[in-house]
N, C-alpha and C positions, 0 to 999 in steps of 0.2 A: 508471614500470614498473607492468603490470598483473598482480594476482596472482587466481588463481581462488578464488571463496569456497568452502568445503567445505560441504555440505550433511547431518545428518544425519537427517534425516525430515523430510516438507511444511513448510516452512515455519522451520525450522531453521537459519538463515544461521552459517556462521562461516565467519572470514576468517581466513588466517595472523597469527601474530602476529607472527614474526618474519621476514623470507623468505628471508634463508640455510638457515633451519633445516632439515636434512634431515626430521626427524621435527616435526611440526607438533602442537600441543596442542591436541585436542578436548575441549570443555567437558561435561562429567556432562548438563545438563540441554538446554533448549532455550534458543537465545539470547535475550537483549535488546537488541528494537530501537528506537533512537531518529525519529522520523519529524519530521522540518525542514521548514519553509515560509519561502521569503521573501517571498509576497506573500498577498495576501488573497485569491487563485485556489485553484485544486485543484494549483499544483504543487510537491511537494514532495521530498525528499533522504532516502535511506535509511540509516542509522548503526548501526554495531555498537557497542554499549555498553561492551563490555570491549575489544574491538581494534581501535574509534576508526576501519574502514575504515568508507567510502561503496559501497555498491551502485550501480554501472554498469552500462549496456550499451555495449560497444564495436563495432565497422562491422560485424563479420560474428553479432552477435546475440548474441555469448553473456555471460552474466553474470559479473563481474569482480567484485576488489577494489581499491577505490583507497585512498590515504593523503588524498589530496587531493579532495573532492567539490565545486571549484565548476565543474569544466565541464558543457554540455550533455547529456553523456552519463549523467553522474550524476541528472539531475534527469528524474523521471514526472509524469504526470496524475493522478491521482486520478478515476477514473469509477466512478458509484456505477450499477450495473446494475439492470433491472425486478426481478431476483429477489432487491435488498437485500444483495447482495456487493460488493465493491470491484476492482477491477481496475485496474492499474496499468500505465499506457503509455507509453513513452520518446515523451521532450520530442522528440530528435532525430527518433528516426526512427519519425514516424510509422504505426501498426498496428501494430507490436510490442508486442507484451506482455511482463512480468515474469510465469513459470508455471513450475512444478515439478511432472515426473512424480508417479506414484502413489508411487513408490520414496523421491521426495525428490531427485529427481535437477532439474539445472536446464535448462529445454527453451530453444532458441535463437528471438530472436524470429521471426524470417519462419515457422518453424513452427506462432507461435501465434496466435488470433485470438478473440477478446473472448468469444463465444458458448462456449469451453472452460472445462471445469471444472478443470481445469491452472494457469487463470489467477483463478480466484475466488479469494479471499479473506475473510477476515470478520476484525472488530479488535477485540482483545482487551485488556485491561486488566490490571495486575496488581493482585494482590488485595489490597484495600485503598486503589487508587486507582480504581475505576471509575468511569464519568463516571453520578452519580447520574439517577435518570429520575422526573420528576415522574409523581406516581398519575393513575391518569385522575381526574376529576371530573365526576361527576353532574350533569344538570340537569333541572327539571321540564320535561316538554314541555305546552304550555297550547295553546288553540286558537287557531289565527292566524286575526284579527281583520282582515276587510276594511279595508285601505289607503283612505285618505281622500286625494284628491286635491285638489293647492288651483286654486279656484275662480278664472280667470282673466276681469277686465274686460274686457268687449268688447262 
């Protein structure tokens, strides 16, 4: 059974946690997402930290919750675009994208297409785990020395 995730600003995923429930509990903050890989590729599984759904797209584009994230549906691309964002494209159906309105709301794939700002992304760390960045490093530049070539018998 597929449940809709509830959205409450860009990028704000939550999913019911129980799905009887008539009244569903929205979390104070923004969620936490867990991001899965099983291969050494760009594709990976999108996890809600506290209500354990997977991020889906189902046949006609729109974004679900599952219990269960090992089918196709659940599993994106990872493409890292010219402008240094991420965008995210169902395994299945090719050109679709994972995007959310300005609102927060979630746009359906055939709607959306790589070049939207609906579908950018940027990954964010939480505080105290960020992925450390080496400083740059300096080097002297000296003046490049004509190439010696070796001298072939003949």
């Amino acid at each position: 059974m597929d449940f809709p995730p509830y959205i409450l600003g860009k990028g704000h995923l939550i999913a019911p946690a129980d799905p009887g429930s008539p009244t569903l509990p929205l979390s104070s903050g923004p969620a936490q997402l867990l991001v899965e890989t099983d291969t050494f590729g760009s594709q990976v599984r999108i996890k809600g930290k506290e209500t354990e759904f997977y991020l889906c797209m189902n046949r006609k584009g729109k974004l679900v919750g599952k219990p269960d994230g090992t089918s196709k549906e659940c599993v994106f691309i990872e493409k890292v675009l010219e402008n240094n964002y991420t965008a995210l494209m169902s395994a299945k159906y090719s050109g679709w994208y994972v995007g959310f309105t300005k609102k927060g709301r979630p746009r359906k794939g055939p709607k959306t297409r790589e070049n939207q700002q609906d579908v950018h992304f940027m990954k964010r760390y939480p505080k105290g785990q960020a992925e450390l960045q080496k400083p740059f490093k300096y080097t002297t530049v000296t003046k490049r020395s004509r190439r010696i070539r070796p001298t072939h018998p003949g």
